[in-house]
DSSP file (Angstrom, degrees, kcal/mol; ACC not computed):
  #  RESIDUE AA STRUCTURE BP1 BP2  ACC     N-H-->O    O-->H-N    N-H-->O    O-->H-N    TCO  KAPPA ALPHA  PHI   PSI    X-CA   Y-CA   Z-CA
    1    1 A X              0   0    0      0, 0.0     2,-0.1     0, 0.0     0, 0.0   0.000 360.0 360.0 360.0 123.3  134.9   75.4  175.7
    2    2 A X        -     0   0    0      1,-0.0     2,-0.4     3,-0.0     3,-0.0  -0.237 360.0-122.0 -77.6 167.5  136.4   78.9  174.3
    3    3 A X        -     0   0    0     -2,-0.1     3,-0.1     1,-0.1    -1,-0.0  -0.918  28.8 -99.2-107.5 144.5  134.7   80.3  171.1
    4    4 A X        -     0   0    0     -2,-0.4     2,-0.5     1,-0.1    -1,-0.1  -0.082  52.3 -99.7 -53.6 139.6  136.7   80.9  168.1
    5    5 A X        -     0   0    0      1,-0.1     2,-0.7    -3,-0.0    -1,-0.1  -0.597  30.3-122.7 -47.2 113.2  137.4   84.9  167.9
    6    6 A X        -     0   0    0     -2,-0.5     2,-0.6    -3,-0.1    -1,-0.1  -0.630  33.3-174.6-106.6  95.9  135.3   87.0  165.6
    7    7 A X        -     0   0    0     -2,-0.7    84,-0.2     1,-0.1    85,-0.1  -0.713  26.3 -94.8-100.3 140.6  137.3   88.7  163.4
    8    8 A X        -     0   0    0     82,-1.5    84,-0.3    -2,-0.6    -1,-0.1   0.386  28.9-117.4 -37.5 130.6  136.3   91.3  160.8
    9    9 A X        -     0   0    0     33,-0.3     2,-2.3     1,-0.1    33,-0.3  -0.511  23.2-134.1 -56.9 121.3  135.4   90.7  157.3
   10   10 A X  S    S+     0   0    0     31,-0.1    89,-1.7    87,-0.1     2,-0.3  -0.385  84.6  88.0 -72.4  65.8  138.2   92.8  154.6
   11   11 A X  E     +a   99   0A   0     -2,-2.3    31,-1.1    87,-0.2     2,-0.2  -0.893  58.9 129.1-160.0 126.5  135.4   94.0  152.7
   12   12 A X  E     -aB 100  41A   0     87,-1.7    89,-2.7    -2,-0.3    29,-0.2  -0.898  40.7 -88.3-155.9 177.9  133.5   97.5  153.6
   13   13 A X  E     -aB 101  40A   0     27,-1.2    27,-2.2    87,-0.2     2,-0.5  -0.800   8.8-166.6-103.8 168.9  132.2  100.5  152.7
   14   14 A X  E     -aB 102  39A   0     87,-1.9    89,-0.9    25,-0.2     2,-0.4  -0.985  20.6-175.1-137.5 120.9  133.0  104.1  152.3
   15   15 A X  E     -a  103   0A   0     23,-1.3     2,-0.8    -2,-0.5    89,-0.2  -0.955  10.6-157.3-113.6 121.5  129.7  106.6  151.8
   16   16 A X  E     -a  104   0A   0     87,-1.0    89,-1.0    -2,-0.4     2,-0.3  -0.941  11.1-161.1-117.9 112.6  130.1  110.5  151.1
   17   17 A X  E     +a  105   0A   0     -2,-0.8     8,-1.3     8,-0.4     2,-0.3  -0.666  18.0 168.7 -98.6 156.4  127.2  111.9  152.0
   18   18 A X  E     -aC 106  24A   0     87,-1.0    89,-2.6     6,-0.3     6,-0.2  -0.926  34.8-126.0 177.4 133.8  126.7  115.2  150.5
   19   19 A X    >   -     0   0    0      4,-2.7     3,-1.9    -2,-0.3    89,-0.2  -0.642  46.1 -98.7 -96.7 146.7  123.6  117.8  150.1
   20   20 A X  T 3  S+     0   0    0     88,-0.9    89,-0.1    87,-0.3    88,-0.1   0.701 131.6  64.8 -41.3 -25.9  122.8  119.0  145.9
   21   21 A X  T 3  S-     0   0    0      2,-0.1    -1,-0.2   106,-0.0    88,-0.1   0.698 121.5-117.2 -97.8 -34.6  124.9  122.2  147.0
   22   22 A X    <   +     0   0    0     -3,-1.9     2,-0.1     1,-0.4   104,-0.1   0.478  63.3 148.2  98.1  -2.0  128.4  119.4  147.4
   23   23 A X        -     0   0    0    104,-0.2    -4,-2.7    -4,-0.1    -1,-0.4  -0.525  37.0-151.0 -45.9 127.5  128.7  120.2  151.3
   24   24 A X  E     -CD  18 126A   0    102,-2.9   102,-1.9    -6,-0.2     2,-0.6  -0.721   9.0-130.0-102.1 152.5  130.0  116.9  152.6
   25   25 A X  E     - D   0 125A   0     -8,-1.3    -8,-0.4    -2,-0.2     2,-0.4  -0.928  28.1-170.8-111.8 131.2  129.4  115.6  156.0
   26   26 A X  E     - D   0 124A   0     98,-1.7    98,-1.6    -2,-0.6     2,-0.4  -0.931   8.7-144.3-123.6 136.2  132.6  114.4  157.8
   27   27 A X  E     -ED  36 123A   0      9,-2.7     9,-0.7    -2,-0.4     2,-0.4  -0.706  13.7-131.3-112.0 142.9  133.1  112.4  161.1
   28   28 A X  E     -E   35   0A   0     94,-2.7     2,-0.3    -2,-0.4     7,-0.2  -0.818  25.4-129.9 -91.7 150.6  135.5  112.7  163.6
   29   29 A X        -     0   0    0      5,-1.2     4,-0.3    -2,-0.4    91,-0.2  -0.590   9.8-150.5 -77.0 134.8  137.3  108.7  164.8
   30   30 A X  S    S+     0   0    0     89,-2.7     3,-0.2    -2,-0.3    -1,-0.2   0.975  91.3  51.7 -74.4 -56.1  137.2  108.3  168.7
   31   31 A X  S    S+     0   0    0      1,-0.3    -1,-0.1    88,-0.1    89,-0.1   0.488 128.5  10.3 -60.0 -26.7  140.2  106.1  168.4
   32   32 A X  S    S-     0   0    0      2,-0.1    -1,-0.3     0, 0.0    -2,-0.1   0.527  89.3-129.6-139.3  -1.3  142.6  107.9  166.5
   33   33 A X        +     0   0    0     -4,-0.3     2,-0.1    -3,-0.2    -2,-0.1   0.387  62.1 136.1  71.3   0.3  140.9  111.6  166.3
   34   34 A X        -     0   0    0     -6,-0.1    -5,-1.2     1,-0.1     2,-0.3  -0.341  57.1-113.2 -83.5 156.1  141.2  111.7  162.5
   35   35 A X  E     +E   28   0A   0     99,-0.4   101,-0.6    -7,-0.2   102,-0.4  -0.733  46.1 144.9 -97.7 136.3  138.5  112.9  160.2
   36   36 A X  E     -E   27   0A   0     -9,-0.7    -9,-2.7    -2,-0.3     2,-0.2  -0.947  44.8-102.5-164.3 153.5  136.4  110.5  157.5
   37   37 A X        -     0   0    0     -2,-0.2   -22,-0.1     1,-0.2   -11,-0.1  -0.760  64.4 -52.2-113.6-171.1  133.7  110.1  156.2
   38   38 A X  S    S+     0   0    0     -2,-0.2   -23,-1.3   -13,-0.2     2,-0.3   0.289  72.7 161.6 -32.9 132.8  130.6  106.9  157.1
   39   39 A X  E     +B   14   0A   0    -25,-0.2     2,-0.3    17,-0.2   -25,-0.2  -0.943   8.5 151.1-133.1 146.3  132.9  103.6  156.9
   40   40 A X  E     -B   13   0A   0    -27,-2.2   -27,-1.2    -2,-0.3    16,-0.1  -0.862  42.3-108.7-177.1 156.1  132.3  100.2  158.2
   41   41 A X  E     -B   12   0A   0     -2,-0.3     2,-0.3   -29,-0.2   -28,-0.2   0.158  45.1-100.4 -63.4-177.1  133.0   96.5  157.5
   42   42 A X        -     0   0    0    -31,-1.1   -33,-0.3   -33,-0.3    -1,-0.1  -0.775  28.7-133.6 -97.1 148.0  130.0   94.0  156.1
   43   43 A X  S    S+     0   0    0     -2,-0.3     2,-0.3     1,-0.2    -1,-0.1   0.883  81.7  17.7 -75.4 -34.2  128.7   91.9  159.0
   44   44 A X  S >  S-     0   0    0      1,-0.1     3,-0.7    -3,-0.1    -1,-0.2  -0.950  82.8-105.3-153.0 173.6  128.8   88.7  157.1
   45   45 A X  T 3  S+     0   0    0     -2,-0.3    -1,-0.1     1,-0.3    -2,-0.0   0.914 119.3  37.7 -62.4 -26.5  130.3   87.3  154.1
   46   46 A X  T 3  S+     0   0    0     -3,-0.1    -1,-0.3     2,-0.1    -3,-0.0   0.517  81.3 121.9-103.3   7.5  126.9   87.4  151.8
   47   47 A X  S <  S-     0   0    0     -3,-0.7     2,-0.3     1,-0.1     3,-0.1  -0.588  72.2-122.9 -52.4 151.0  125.5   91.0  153.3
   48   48 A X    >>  -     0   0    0      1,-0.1     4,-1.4    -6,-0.0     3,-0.8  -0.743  11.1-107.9-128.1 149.7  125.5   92.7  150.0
   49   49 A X  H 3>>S+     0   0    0      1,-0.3     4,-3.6    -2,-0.3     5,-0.5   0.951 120.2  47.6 -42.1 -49.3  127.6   96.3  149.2
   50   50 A X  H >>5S+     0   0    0      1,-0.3     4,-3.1     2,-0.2     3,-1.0   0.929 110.7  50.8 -59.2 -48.1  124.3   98.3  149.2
   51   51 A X  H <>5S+     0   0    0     -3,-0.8     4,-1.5     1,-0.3     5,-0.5   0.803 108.1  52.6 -64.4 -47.1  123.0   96.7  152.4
   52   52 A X  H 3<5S+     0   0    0     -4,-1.4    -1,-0.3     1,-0.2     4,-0.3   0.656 103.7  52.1 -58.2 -29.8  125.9   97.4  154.0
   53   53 A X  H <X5S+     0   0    0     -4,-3.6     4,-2.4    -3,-1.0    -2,-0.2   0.886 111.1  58.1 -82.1 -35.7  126.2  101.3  153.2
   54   54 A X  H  <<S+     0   0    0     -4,-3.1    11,-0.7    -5,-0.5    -2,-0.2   0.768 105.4  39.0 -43.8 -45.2  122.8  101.2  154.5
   55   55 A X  T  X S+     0   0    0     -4,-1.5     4,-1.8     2,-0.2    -1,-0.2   0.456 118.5  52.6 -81.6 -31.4  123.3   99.8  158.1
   56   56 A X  H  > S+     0   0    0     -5,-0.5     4,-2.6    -4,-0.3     5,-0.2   0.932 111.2  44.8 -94.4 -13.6  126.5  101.8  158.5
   57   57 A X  H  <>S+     0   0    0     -4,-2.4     6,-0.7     1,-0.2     5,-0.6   0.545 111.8  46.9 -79.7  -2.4  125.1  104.8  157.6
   58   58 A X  H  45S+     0   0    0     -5,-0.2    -2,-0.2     3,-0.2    -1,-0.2   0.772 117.9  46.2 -96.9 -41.3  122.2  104.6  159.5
   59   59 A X  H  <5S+     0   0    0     -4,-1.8    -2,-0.2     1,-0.2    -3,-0.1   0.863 118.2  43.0 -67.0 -44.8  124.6  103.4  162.7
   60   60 A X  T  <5S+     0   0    0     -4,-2.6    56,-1.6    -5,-0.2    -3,-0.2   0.924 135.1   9.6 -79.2 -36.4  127.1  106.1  162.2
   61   61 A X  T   5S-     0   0    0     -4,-0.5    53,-4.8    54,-0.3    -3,-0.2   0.754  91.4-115.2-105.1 -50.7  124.9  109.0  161.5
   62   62 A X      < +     0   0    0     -5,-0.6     2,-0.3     1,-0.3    -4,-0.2   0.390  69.4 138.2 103.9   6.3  121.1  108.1  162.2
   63   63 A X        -     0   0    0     -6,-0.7     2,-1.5    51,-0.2    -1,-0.3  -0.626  55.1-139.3 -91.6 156.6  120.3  108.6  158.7
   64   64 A X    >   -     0   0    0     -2,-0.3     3,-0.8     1,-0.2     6,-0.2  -0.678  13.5-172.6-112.1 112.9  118.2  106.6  156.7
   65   65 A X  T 3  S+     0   0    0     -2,-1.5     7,-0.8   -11,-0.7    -1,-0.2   0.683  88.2  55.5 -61.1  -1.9  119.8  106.3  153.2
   66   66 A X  T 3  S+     0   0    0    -12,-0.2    -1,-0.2     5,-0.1     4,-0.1   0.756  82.3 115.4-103.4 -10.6  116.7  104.6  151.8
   67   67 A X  S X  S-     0   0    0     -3,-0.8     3,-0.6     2,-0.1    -4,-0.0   0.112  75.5-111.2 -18.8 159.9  114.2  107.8  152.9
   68   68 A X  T 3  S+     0   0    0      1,-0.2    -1,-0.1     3,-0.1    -3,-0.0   0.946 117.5  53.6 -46.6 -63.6  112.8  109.5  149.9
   69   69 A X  T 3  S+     0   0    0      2,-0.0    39,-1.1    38,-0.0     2,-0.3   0.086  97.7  76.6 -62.9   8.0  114.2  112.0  150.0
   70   70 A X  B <   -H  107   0B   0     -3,-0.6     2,-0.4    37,-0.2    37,-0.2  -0.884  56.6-161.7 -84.7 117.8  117.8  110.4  150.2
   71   71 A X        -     0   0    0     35,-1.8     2,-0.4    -2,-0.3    35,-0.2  -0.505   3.0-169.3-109.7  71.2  119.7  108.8  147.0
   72   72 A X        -     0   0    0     -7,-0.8     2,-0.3    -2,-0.4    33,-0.2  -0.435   2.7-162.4 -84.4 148.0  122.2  106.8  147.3
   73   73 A X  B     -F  104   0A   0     31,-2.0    31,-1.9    -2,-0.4     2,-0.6  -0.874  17.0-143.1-114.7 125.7  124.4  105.8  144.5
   74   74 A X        -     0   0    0     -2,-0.3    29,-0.2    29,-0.2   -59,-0.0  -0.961  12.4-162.6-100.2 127.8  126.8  102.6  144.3
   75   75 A X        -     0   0    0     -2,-0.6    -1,-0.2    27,-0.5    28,-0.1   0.819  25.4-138.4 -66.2 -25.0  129.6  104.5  142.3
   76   76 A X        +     0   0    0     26,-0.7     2,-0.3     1,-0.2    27,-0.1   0.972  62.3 127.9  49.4  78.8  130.7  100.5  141.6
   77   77 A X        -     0   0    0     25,-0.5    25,-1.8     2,-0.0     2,-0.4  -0.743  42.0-166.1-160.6 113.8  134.3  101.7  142.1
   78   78 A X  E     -G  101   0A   0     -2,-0.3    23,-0.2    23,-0.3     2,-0.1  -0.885  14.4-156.2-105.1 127.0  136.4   99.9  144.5
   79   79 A X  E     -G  100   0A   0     21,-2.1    21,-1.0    -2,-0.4     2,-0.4  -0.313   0.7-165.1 -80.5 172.3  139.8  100.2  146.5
   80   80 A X  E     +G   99   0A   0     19,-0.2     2,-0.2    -2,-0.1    19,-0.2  -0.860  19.8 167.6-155.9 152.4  142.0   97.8  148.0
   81   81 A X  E     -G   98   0A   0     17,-0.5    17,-3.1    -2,-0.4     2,-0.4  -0.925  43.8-100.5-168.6 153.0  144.6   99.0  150.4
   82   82 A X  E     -G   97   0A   0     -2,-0.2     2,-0.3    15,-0.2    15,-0.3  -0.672  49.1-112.4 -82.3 140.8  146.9   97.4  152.9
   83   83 A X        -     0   0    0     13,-0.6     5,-0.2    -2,-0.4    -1,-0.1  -0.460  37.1-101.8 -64.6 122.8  145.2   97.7  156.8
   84   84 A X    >>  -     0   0    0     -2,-0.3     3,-4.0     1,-0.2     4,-1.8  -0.155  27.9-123.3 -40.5 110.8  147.1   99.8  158.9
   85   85 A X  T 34 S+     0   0    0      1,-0.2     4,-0.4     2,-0.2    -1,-0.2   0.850 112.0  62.6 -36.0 -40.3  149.0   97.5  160.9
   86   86 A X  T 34 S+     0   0    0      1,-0.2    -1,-0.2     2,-0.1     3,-0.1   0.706 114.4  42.0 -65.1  -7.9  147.4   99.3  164.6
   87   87 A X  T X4 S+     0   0    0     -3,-4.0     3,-1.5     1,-0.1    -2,-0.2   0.815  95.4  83.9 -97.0 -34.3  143.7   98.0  162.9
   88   88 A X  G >< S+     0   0    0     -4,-1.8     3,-0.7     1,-0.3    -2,-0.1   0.478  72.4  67.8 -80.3   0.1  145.1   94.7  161.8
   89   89 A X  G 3  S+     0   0    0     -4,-0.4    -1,-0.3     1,-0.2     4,-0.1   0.544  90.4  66.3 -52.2  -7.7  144.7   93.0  165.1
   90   90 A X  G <  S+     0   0    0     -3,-1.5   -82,-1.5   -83,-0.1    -1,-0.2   0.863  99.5  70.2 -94.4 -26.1  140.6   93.3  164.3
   91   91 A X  S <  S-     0   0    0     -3,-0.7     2,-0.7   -84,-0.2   -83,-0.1   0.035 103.1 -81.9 -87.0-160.9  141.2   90.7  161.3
   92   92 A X    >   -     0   0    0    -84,-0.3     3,-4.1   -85,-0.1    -1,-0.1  -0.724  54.4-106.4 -94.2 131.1  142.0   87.1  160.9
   93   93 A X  T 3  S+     0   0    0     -2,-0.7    -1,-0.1     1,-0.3    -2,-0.1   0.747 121.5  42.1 -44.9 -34.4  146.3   86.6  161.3
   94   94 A X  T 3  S+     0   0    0      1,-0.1     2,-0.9    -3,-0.0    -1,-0.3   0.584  95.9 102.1 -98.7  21.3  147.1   85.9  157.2
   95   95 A X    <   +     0   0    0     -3,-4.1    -4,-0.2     1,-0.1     3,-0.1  -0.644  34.4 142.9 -77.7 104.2  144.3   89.0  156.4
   96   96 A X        +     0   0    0     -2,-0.9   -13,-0.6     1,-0.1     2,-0.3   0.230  54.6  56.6-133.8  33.7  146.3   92.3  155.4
   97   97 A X  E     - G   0  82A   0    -15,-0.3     2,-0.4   -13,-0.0   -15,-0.2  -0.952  64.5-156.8-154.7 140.3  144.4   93.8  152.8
   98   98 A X  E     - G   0  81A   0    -17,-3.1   -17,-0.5    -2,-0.3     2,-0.3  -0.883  18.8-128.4-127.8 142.8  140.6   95.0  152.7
   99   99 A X  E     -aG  11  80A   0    -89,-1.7   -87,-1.7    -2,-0.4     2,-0.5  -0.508  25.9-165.3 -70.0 127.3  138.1   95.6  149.7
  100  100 A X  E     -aG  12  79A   0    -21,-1.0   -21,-2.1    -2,-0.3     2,-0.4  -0.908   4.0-158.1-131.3 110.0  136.5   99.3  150.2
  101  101 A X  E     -aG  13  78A   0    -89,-2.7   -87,-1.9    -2,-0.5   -23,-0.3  -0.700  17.4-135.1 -74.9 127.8  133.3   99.8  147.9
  102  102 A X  E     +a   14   0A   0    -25,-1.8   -26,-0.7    -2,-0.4   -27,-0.5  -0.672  28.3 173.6 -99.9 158.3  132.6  103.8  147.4
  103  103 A X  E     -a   15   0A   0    -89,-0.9   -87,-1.0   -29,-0.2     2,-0.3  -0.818  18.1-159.2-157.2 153.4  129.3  104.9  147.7
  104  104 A X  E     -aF  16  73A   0    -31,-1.9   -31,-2.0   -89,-0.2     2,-0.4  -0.932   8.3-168.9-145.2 155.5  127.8  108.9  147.7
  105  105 A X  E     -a   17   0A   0    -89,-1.0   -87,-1.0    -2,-0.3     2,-0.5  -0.943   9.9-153.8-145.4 142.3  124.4  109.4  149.3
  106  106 A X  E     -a   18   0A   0     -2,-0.4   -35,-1.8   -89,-0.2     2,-0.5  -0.899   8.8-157.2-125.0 114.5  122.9  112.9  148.5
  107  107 A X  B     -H   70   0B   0    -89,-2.6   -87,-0.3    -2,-0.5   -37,-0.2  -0.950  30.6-120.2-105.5 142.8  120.4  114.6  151.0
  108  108 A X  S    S-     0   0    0    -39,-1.1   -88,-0.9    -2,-0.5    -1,-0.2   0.876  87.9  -2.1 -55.5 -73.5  118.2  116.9  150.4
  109  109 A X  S    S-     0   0    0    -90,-0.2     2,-0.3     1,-0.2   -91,-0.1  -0.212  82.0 -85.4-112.8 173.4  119.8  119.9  153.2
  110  110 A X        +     0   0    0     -2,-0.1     2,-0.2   -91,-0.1    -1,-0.2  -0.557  59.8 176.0 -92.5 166.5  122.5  120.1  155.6
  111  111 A X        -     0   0    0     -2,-0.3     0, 0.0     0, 0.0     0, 0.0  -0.869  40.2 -90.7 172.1 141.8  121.1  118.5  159.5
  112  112 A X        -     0   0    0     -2,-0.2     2,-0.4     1,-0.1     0, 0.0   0.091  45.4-148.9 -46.3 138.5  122.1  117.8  162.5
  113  113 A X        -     0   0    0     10,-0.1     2,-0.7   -50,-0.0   -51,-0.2  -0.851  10.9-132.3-120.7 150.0  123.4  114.1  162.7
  114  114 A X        -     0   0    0    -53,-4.8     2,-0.4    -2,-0.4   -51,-0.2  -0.915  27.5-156.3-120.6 136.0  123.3  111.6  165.7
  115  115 A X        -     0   0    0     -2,-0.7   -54,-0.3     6,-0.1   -55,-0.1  -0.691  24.6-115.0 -80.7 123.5  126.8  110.0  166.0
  116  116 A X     >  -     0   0    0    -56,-1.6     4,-1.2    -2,-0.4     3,-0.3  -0.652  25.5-141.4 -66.0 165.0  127.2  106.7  167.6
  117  117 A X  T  4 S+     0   0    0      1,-0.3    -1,-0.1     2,-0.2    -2,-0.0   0.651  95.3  66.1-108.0 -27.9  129.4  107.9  170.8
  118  118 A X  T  4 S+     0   0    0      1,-0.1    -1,-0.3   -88,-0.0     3,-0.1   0.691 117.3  20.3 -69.8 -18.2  131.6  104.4  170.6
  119  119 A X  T  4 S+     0   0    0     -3,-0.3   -89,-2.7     1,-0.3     2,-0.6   0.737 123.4  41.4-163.4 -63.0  133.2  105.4  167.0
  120  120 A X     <  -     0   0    0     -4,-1.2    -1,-0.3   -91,-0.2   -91,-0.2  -0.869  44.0-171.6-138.5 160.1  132.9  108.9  166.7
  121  121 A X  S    S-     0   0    0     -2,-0.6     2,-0.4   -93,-0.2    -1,-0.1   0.884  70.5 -12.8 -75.4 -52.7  133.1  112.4  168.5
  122  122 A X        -     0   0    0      2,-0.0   -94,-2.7   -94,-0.0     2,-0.3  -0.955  57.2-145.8-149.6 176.4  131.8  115.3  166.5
  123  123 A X  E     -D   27   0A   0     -2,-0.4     2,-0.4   -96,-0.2   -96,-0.2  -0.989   9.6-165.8-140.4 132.3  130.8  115.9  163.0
  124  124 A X  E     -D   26   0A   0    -98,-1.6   -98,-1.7    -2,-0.3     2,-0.4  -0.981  22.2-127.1-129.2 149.9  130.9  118.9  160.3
  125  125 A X  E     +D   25   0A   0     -2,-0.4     2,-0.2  -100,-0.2  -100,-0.2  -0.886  37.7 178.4 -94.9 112.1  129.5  120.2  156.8
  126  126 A X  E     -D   24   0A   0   -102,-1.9  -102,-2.9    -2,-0.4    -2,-0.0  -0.786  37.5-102.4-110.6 145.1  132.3  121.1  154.7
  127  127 A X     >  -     0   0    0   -104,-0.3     4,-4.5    -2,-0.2  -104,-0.2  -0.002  49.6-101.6 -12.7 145.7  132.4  122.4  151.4
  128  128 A X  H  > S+     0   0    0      1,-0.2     4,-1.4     2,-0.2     5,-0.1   0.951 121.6  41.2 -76.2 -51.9  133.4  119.5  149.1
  129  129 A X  H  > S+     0   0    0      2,-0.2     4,-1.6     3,-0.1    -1,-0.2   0.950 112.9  50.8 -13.1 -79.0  136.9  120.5  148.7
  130  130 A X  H  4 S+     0   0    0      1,-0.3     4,-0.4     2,-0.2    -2,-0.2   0.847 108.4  58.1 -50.0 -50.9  137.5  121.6  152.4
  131  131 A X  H >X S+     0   0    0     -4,-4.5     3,-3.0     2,-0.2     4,-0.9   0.960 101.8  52.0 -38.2 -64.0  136.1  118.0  153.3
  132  132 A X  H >< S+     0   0    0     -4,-1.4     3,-2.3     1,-0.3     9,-0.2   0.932 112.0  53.5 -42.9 -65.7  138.8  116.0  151.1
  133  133 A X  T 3< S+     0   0    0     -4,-1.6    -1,-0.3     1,-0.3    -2,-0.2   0.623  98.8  54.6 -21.1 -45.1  141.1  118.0  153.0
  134  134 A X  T <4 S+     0   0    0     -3,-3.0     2,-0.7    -4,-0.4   -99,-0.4   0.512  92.1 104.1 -93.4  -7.5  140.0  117.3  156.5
  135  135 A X    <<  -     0   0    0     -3,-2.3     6,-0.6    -4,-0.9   -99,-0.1  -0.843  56.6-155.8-117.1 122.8  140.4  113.6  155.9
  136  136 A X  S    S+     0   0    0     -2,-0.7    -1,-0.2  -101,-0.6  -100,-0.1   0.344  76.7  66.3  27.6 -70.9  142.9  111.3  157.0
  137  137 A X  S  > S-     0   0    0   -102,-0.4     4,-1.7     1,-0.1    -2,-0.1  -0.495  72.8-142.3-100.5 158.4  142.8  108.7  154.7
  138  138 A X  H  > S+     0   0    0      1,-0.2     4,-1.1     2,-0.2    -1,-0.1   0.464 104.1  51.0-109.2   3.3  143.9  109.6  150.8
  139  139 A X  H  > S+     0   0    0      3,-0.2     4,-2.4     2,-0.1    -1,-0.2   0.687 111.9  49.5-105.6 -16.6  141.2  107.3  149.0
  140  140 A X  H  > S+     0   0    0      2,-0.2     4,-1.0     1,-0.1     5,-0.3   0.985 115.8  44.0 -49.5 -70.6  138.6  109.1  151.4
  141  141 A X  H >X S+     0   0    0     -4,-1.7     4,-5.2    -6,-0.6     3,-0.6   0.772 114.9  48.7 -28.1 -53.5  140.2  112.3  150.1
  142  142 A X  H 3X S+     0   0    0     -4,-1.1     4,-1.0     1,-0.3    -1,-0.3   0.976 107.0  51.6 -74.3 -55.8  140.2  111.1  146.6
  143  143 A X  H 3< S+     0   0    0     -4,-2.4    -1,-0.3     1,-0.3    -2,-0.2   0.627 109.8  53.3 -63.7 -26.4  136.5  109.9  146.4
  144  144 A X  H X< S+     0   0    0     -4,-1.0     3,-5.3    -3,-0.6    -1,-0.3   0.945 108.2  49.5 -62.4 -53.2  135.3  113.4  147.7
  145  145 A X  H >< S+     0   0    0     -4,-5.2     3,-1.1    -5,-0.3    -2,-0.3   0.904 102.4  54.0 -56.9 -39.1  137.0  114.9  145.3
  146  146 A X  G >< S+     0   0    0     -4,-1.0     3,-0.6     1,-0.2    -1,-0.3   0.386  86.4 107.4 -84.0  17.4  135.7  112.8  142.3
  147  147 A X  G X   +     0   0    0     -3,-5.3     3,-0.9     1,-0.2     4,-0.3   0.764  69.8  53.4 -48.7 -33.8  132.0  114.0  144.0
  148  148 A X  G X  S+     0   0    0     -3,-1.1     3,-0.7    -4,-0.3    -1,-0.2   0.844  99.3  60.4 -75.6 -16.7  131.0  116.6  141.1
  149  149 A X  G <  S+     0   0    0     -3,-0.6    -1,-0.2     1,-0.3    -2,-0.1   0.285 103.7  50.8-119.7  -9.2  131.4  114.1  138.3
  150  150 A X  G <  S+     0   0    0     -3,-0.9    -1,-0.3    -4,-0.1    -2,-0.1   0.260  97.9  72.2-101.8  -3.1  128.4  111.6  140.1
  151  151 A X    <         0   0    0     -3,-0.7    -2,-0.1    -4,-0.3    -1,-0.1   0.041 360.0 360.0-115.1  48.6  125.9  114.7  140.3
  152  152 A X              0   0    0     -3,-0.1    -1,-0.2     0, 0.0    -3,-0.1   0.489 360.0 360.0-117.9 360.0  125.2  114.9  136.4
């Protein structure tokens, strides 16, 4: 007996991690070499938005968003976008649009991050500007930029 396929959930997050100073931390993809920052799907349907920035930041990066010295902020502001057709094999055949919850987590300093090795290659602290720049996808872009306007 085969098992049904395990396809991804359209519903994630996107977390801009950022030091008080607005340096952003940005990841490189293994898969497509493009620049973003923490994303990743919910594991299951009733994992809840926050929980989910938690575990994927924690996966992607090795930080722990709930530290003390950590804030994360759910902006409540959501995208919806169609999946790039080379990802849509990872969802269920009629799925072609996915939920993206924004998120900012603020760390004290800039620091060394540990990458998982599957997903991404290298990482840098940009200026908050320079960051928007460096990434690939335009509601990444956009959410950096709307970063000064969460730190009042």
């Amino acid at each position: 007996m085969s098992e049904s396929p395990s396809f991804k959930i359209p519903q994630s997050v996107l977390v801009v991690i950022h030091t008080p100073a607005l340096e952003v931390l940005v990841i490189r993809r293994v898969d497509s070499g493009t620049w973003q920052s923490v994303t990743g799907s919910k594991d299951f349907e009733d994992e809840t938005w926050h929980s989910t920035a938690v575990r994927e930041v924690k996966e992607e990066t090795g930080i722990d968003a709930l530290h003390a010295d950590c804030q994360l902020s759910d902006w409540a502001l959501e995208n919806v976008y169609e999946i790039y057709p080379a990802w849509r094999r990872r969802y269920a055949p009629d799925v072609s649009h996915n939920t993206e919850r924004l998120f900012g987590l603020r760390v004290p300093v800039v620091r060394p991050v540990q990458l998982h090795e599957k997903e991404h290659t290298e990482y840098e602290w940009l200026p908050w500007r320079e960051a928007a720049d460096r990434c690939f996808s335009p509601s990444n872009a956009e959410a950096i930029l709307m970063l000064p306007r969460w730190l009042d």
